[in-house]
N, C-alpha and C positions, 0 to 999 in steps of 0.2 A: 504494500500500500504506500510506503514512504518514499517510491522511486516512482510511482506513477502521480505522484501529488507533481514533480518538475513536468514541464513544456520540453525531451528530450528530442523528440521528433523521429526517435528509432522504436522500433516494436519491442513490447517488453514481453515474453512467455513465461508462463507460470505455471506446472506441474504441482499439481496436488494426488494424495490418495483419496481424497475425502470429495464428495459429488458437491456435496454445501458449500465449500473451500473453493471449488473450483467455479461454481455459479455467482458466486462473491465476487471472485478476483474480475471476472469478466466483465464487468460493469466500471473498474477501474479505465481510466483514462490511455491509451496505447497499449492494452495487455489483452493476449488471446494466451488462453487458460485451455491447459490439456489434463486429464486422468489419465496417473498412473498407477499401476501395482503398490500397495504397500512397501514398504522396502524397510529393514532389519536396520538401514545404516545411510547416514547422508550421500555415504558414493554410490552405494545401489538404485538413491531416487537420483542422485547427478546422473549417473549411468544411465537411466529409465530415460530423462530427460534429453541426453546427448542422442539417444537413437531416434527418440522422435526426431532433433534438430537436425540431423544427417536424413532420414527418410523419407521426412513430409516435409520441409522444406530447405533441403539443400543444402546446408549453412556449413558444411566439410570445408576446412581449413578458415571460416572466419574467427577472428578476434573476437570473444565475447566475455563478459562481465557476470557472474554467476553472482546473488545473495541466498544463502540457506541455514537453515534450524534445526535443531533437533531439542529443545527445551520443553521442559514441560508446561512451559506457559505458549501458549497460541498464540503464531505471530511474530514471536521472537526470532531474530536474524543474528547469529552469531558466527557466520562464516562470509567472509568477501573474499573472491578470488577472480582474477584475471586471467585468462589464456586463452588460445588459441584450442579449436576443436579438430580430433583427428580428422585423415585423409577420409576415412567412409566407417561404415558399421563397424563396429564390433564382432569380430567372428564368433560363431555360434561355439558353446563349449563342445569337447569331444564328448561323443558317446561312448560308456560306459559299458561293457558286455558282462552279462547276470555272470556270476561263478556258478560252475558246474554242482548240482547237490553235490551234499557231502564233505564234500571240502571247506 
């Protein structure tokens, strides 16, 4: 909320787990709001968030400005970080083959 109160003139995206969170953010000023997976850890919803920006809209190797939370108070921003976003996806992990019973 406190980055879409400025006249930036760049699109701000916002990943939530939560459908309310995300209907909220939308009505902010330059912010189109995506649903993601819950995620166990801030790099798992960054991560969530990075595949959107590579897949739906392209954004592989721009410079981007991330703010994110994990507090227990709602809302709270406790992380800024600057960087550039990889060449393309994320490769899917390796699959895993069941062991044979018994063993």
């Amino acid at each position: 909320r406190l980055v879409s109160k400025e006249q930036l003139f760049v699109p701000i995206y916002a990943f939530s787990p939560r459908e309310a969170v995300r209907r909220r953010l939308t009505i902010l000023r330059d912010v189109v709001s995506y649903l993601v997976p819950k995620a166990r850890t801030v790099e798992d919803m960054i991560q969530s968030g990075d595949d959107i920006l590579l897949k739906e809209i392209h954004l592989a190797g721009a410079a981007i400005v991330e703010t994110s939370g994990m507090t227990p108070m709602e809302g709270a921003t406790n992380t800024l970080r600057i960087r550039r976003l990889a060449a393309g996806p994320r490769p899917a992990p390796p699959k895993r083959k069941p062991k044979p019973a018994g063993t």
